[in-house]
N, C-alpha and C positions, 0 to 999 in steps of 0.2 A: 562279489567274486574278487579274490584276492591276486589270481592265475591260474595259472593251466595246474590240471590235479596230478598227482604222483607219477601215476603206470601211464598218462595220455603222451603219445608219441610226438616229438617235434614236426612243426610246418617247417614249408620248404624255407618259408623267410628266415623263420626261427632257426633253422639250421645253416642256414647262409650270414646272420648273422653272428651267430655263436664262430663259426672260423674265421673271419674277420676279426675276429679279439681273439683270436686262438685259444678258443674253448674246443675241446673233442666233441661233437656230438654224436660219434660211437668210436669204439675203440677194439684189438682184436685177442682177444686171452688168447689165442691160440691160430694159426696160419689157416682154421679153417673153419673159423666162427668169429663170427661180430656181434658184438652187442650196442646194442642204436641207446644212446642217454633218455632218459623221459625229458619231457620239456619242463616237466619243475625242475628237474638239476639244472639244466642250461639257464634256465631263468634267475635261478638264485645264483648261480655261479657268473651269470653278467649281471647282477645286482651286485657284487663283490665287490663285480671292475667297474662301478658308476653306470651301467648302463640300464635302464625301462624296458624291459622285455616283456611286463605284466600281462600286457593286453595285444592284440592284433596289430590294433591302430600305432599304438609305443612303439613297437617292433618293424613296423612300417619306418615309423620316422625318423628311428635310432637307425635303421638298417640304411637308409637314404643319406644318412649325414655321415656316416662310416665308410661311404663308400665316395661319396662327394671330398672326405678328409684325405681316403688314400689318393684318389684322383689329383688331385691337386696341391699335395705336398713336395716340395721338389728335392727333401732331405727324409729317411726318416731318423729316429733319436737317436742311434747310436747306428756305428758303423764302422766296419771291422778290417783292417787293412794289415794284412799277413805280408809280413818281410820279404822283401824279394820278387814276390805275387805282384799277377797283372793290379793295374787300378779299381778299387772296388766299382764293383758293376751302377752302385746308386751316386758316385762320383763321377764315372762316366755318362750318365744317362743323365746329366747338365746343361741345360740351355746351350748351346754356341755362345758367345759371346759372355758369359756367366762369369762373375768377378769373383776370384776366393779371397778370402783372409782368413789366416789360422792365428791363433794364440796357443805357442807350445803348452808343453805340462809344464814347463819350467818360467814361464811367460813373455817369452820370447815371441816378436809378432813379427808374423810371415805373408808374401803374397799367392804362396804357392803350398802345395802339399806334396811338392817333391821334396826327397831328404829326408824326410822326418825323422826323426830316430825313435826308438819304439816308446810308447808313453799313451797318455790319455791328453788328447790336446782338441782344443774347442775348433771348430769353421765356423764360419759365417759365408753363404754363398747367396750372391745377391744377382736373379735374374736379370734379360734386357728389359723385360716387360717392369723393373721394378720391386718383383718379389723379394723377400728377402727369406731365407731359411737357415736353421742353426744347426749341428750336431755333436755329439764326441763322436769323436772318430780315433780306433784304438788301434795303434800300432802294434804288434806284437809279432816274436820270433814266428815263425812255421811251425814249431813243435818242442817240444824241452829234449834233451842230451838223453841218448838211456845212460843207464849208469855203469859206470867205467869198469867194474867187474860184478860177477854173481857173486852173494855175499848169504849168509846165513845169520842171525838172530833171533831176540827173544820178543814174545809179545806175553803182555802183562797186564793186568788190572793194577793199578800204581796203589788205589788202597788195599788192597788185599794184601802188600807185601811188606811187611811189618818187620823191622829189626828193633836190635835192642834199644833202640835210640827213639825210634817212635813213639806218639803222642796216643796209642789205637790205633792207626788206621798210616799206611805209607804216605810218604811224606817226598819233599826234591832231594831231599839229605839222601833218603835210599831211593832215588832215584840217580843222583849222581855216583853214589857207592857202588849199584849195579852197573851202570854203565862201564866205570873204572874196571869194576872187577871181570864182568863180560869180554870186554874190548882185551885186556892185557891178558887176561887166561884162558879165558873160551876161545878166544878167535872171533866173537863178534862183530857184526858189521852196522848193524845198530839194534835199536832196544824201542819198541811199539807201546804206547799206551794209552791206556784209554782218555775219553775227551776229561781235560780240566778244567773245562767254562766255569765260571761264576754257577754257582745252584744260588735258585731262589730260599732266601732266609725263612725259615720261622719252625716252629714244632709240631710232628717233624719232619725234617726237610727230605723231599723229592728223592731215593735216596740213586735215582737213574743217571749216569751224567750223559746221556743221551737228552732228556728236557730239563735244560739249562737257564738260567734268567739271561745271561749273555755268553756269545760265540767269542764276541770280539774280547773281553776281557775274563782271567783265568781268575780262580779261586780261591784266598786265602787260607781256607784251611790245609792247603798243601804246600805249607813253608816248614823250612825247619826253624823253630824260633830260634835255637839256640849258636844258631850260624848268622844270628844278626849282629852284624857291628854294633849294637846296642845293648846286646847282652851284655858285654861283658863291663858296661859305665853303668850298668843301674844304680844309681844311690841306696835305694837299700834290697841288696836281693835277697833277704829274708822270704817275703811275697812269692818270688820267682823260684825257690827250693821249694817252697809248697807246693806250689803248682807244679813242678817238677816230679814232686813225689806222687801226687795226686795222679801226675800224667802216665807213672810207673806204673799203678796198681790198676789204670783203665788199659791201658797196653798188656798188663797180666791176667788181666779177663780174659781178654781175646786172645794169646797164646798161651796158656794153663787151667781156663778156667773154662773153655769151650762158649767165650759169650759172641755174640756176634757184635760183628765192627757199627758202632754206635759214632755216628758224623757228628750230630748234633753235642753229644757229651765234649767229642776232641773240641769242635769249634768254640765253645764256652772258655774251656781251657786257654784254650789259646787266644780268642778275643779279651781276657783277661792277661794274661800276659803281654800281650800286644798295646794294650793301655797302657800298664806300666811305662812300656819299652819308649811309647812315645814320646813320654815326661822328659828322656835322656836328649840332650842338646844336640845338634849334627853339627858337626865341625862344618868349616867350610866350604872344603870337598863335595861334601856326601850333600850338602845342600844346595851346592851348584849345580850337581847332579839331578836332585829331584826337580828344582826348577826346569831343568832344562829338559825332563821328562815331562813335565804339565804341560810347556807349549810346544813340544811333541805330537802330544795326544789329544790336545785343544779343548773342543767342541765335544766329542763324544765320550771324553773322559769324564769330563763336569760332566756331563748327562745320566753317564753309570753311576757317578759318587753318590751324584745328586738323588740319584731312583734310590740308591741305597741308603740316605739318612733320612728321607720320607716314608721308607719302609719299616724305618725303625720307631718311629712315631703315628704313622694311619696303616699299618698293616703291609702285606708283602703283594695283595693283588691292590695293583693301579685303580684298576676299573672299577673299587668301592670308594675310592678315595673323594675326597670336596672335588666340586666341578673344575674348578679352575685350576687344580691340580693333577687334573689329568692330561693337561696341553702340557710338554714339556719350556713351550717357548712362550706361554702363557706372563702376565703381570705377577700374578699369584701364587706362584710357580718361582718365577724370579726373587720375589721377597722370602717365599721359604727359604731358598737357597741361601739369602744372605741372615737369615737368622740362624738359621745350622750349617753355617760357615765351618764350625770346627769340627764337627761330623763328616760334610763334605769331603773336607781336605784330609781327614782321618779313613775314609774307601779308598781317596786319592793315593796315599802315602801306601797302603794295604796293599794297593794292585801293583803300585812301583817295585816295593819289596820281593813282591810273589812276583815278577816280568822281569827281577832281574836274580833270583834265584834257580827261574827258567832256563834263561841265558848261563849260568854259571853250568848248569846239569849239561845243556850241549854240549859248552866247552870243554865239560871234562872227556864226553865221550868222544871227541874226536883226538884228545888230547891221549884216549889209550889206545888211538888205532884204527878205532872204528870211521869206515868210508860213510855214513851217513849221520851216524850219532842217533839223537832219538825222532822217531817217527808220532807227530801229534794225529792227533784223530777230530776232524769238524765233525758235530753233531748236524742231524740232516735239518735241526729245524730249533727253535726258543720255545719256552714255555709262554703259554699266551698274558700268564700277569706278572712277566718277568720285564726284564730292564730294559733288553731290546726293544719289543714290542710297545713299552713302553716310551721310550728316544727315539725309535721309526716307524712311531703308526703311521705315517703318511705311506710306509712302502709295506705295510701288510692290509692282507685281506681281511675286514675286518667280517666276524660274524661264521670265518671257512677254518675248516683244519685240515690237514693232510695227511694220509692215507691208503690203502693201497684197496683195488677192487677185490672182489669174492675171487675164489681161484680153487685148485685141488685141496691144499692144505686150509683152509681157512674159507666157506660158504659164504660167512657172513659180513665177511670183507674187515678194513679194518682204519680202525680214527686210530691217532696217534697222539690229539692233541695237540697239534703245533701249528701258529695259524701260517700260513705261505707268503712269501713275497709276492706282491703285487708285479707279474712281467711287465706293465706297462710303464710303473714309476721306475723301475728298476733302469728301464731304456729312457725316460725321463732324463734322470740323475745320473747316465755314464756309468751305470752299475757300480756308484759311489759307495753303499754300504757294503759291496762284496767284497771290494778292492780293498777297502780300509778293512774287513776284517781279515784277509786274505793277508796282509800288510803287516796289519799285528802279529797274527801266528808266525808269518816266517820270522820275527824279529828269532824267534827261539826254535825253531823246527829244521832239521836237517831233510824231513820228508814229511808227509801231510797225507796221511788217507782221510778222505772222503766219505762221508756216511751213505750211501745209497745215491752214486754218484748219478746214476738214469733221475736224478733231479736237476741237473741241469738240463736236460729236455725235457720233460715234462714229469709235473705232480698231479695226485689224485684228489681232487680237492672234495670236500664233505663239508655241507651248511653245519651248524651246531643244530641240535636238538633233531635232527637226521640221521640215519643207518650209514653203513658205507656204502651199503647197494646201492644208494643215491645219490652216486656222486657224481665226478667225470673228471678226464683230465683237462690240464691247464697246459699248453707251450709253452716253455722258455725258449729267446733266442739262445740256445743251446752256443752259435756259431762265438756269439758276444759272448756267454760266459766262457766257454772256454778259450778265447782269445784272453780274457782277465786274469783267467786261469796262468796260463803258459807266461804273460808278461809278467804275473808277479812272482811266480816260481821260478823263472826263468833269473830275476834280477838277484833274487836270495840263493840262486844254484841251489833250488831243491827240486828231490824227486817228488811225484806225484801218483798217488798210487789210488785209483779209486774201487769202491765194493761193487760190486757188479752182481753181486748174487741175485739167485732168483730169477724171475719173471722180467727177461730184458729186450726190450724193443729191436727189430732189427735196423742193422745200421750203426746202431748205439756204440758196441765195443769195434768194430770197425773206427768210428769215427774218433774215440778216447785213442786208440792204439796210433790212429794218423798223427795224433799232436804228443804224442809220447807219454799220455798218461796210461801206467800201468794200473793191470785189472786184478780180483784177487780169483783164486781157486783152492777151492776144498777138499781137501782128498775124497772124501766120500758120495759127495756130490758128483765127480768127474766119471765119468759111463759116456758109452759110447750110445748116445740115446739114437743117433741116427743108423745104427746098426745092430750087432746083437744085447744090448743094451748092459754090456758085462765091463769090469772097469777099463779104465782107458788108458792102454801102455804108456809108459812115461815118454817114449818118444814122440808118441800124439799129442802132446800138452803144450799149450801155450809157450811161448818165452816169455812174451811182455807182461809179467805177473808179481805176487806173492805169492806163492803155495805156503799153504799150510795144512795139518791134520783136521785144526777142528778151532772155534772160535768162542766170544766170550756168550754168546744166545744157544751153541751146542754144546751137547754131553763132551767132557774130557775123551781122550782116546780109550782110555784104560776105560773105563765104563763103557763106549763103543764097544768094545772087544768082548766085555766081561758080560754086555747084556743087562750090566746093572741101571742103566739110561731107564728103562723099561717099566723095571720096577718099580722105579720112583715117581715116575706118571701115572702107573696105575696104584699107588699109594695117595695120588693127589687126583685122581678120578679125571685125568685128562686124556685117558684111553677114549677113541669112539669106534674102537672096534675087540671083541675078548681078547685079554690079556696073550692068551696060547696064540693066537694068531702074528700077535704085534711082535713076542717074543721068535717065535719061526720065523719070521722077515728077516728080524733085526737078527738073530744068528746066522741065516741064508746068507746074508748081506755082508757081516765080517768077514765069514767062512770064506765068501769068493775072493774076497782082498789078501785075507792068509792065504788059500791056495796058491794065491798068482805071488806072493811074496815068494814061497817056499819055490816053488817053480824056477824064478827069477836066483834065487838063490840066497836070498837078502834077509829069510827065518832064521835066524841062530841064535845059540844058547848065549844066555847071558854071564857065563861064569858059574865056578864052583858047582854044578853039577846039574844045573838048574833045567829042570825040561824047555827044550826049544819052543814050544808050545803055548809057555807062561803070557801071561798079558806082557810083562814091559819086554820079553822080546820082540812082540808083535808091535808093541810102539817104537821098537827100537828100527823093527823094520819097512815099517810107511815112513819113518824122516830119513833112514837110506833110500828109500824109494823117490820121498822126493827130492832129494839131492840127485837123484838119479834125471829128475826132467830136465828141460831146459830153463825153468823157472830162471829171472833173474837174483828175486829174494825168496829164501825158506824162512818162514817163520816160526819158530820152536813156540807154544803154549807153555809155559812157564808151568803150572801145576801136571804138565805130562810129564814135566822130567824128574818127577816125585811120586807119580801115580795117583796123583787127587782123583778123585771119583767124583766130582759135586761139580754140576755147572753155575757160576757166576748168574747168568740170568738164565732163568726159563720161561720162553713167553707164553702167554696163558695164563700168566699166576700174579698175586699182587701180595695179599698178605698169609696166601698158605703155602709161600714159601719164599726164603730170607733171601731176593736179589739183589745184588750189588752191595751185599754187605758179610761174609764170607772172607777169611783167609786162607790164601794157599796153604793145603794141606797135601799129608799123606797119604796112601793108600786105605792107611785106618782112618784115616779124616783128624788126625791128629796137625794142628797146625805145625807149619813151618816157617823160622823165623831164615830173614837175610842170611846171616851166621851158617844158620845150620844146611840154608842152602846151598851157600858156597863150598862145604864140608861134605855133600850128600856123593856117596860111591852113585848112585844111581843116575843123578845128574853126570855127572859125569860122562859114566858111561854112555850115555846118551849121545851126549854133546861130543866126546869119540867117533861113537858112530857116524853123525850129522858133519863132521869134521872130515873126515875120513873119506865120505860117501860111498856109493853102491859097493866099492870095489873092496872094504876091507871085512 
């Protein structure tokens, strides 16, 4: 017998166990149904977190030293002290006589934990009886600033937006050209896009930037090369017009030739170009510079370089690699490193370049106006034989992925692939790897969404080789990550904007909205579900948000309207109910949004004779609509102000049909370059309307 079988229900120990490690052993889809975990999930799911639940007697003993641990710890690992706020309750609850000593974040040693200023700073508190116990203990503001006006901009897949200057696939070049151009002409307030992590190398690559090799460090194939100070000393750029022209005719695929956006081909390109580039000497400057970016980034920079040029020699997953190359702080490990010394310092140099072409895109977009500039996106989670996973297996779950349960849309629940932080090491380590990636992103983020921010309370964890029906959630101190939260946004003055969609705990967006992280909303999604369930006036909507029409996982609006969403799933047999049926919903469903448009007054003609009726009036009228809530930010879809029909991802699908690789197109599905978008009457008109709002 190996443990308890699948469907057998948890004992009381087994269940009293599993909350002590903050495992759910049931959880509620719904305010009026629970579902109880089986005790093989709980088991496996405290085998994640080191703990013996196998057997009666294990779970006895495990259960007895867990509760012997809490009993008589007199700190736990991390500990949360909000500005202002009474003294945390687990600092009060200290011996009488009990000594402190603090060591700032700055390393400044104190007797006391009055003062502090906000940071990540160690205690040591040493009872009378002798004891001694440790903690972080994390200062942070009360909540982050809202932001200082409601603002309007564009949300965008960065490769999909291809100007004449791109390699195939968008680039920081048209990333800082849209900003510039947004910000000075449109009236934008900033410009959203999708996550830029590191993807996992090889053919071909992952093309999701949702399962990332690393959060913490961004991706080189989204440089513009030819904005490198080193362009323009090449000794011989013969090499470099090839590649150049080469990079023309794969960019004329993809806007003339209807191919799709091909990562792997640009990255080739460009990691050849980038060899060149680095033969060019750096003045003194520029190499003062990057040194001074190495010990910057220390420790977990080596660690990415290093995952990166063992990748290029034993493969891109870790976990088939030689033994002793799978520790990163290993003997054998260390000597690889100093044998591809020049590869290392060659990711090293890679990530510097792309972290400060980052920084250059902000700047430009604050420099045209824009109150936030660009809004980065964290992916919820690494791929499991990427870099991360790789430099912090001590703070992942080894063996788990994460997931979400069975639910209306989706029975059979769902893996994601991504394995979870460990919440224990996590409160170990002062929530070390959040902070630091939390740290890197602001270097270059005027605001930060969140991927599926109800993951700082809890995830749905899934053993491998397991359904998702089999799984359960995990706790996070929710309180400690967003205290991490608020201190490092708070230091960078950025907003904080997390996805809240879907299936969300109660408490949750109460609790995001206390500390000032805004939440998003869908136009579609928003109904009055506690009432007649028809849409929901704009003056019932949220402030603390984004609004937008529709995202990069749903149908364009113009497809919404057109019905043509519809088709295209049952073209790809993703219907599970007849087409006639899905098709009456999904017209029932616009019809009620146009009705209450036209009512409202906000359906109008778009010019030159055009029936009020048309789709891009009707898109023209949900973004006066939402201009009309109280939303802080609107977020414009970049391919609605063109009338693209084709969604970016559609989930459910893998290889029958092209996600994440797709350029914003037109209504015909004819791509569209930067240029022409800047040029488009239709954008425009739009962005008028959105400008304008309800009232014109």
């Amino acid at each position: 017998m190996t443990g308890p079988r699948s469907a057998e229900p948890p004992s009381e120990e087994l269940t009293r166990l599993a909350e002590l490690h903050g495992v759910a052993a049931s959880y509620r889809p719904s305010p009026d149904r629970v579902v109880t975990a089986s005790a093989a999930a709980l088991t496996r799911t405290l085998a994640a977190l080191g703990v013996d639940a196998r057997y009666p007697e294990a779970v006895r003993a495990a259960l007895a030293a867990r509760e012997a641990e809490l009993s008589t710890a007199l700190l736990p690992p991390t500990v949360v002290w909000w500005s202002g706020g009474p003294l945390p309750a687990a600092l009060a609850a200290l011996p009488a006589g009990t000594r402190i000593g603090v060591e700032t974040e700055e390393g400044e040693r104190r007797d006391t934990t009055e003062g502090l200023p906000a940071g990540v700073h160690r205690v040591t508190a040493t009872a009378p009886d002798g004891h001694v116990a440790r903690c972080h203990l994390v200062v942070a503001p009360p909540r982050l600033p809202t932001p200082a006006a409601r603002s309007y901009g564009i949300l965008v897949q960065l490769y999909s937006l291809l100007s004449r200057r791109s390699w195939g696939m968008g680039d920081l070049g048209d990333l800082g050209e849209l900003a510039a151009w947004a910000g000075r002409t449109l009236g934008a307030g900033f410009v959203q896009v999708n996550p830029l992590h590191a993807a996992v190398p090889g053919a071909p690559t992952d093309p999701s930037p949702y399962r990332p090799s690393s959060r913490r460090f961004p991706d080189p194939v989204h440089l513009r090369v030819e904005a490198l100070p080193e362009f323009a000393y090449a000794d011989d750029p013969g090499p470099l017009r090839d590649l150049l022209e080469r990079a023309g005719r794969l960019r004329e695929d993809v806007t003339e030739r209807d191919a799709l956006i091909d990562r792997d081909a640009v990255w080739e390109l460009k990691r050849e170009a980038l060899r060149t580039l680095r033969e060019v000497p750096p003045g003194p400057g520029r190499r003062a510079a990057y040194c001074d970016y190495l010990a910057e980034q220390g420790q977990a920079l080596e660690d990415h370089a290093t995952w990166c040029a063992l990748a290029e020699v034993h493969g891109s997953d870790w976990r088939s690699w030689p033994a002793g190359l799978r520790d990163p702080r290993s003997g054998e490990t260390a000597r690889a490193r100093a044998e591809l010394m020049d590869r290392v310092d060659f990711h090293a140099w890679l990530t510097w370049l792309t972290e400060a072409q980052l920084a250059d895109a902000q700047r430009t977009a604050r420099e045209s106006g824009m109150e936030l500039g660009i809004v980065h996106d964290l992916a919820v989670g690494v791929h499991p034989v990427g870099a991360d996973a790789w430099a912090q297996r001590e703070h992942f779950a080894a063996g788990m992925s994460v997931g979400a349960p069975p639910d209306a849309f989706n029975a059979r629940g769902q893996d994601w692939g991504l394995p979870p932080w460990r919440p224990d090491r996590l409160a170990e380590s002062g929530y070390a790897p959040f902070r630091d990636l939390l740290r890197g992103l602001f270097r270059y983020a005027g605001a930060l969404r969140i991927d599926h921010v109800m993951g700082l309370f809890r995830l749905w964890w899934v053993a491998e080789g397991h359904p998702p029906t089999e799984g359960t959630y995990v706790r996070y101190d929710a309180e400690a990550m967003l205290a991490v939260l608020v201190l490092e946004a708070s230091r960078a003055g950025a907003v904080v904007i997390g996805e809240d969609l879907g299936t969300v705990e109660p408490g949750v967006r109460e609790t995001l909205r206390e500390r000032g992280v805004l939440g998003t909303s869908v136009l579609f999604f928003e109904r009055d579900w506690e009432g007649d369930g028809r849409p929901l006036p704009a003056d019932a909507w949220r402030a603390d948000c984004l609004a937008t029409a529709t995202t990069h996982d749903l149908p364009p609006t113009a497809a919404r309207l057109t019905g043509e969403h519809v088709g295209l799933r049952d073209r790809l047999g993703l219907l599970t109910r007849p087409v006639e049926e899905e098709r009456a919903e999904a017209a029932a469903d616009a019809g009620e949004w146009l009705d209450l448009l036209a009512r409202l007054g906000l359906l109008r003609g778009t010019g030159g004779g055009t029936d009020p009726a048309s789709e891009e009036a009707g898109v023209q009228a949900l973004y006066r609509f939402l201009r009309a809530t109280p939303a802080r930010m609107v977020g414009v879809w970049l391919p609605d102000a063109v009338g693209d029909r084709r969604p970016q991802n559609l989930p459910g699908t893998w290889d029958q049909y092209p996600n994440w690789r797709l350029p914003v197109a037109d209504a015909e599905g004819r791509p569209v370059t930067l240029e022409e978008l800047a040029a488009s009457p239709r954008l425009h008109a739009l962005f008028d309307a959105v400008r304008a709002g309800p009232g014109r």
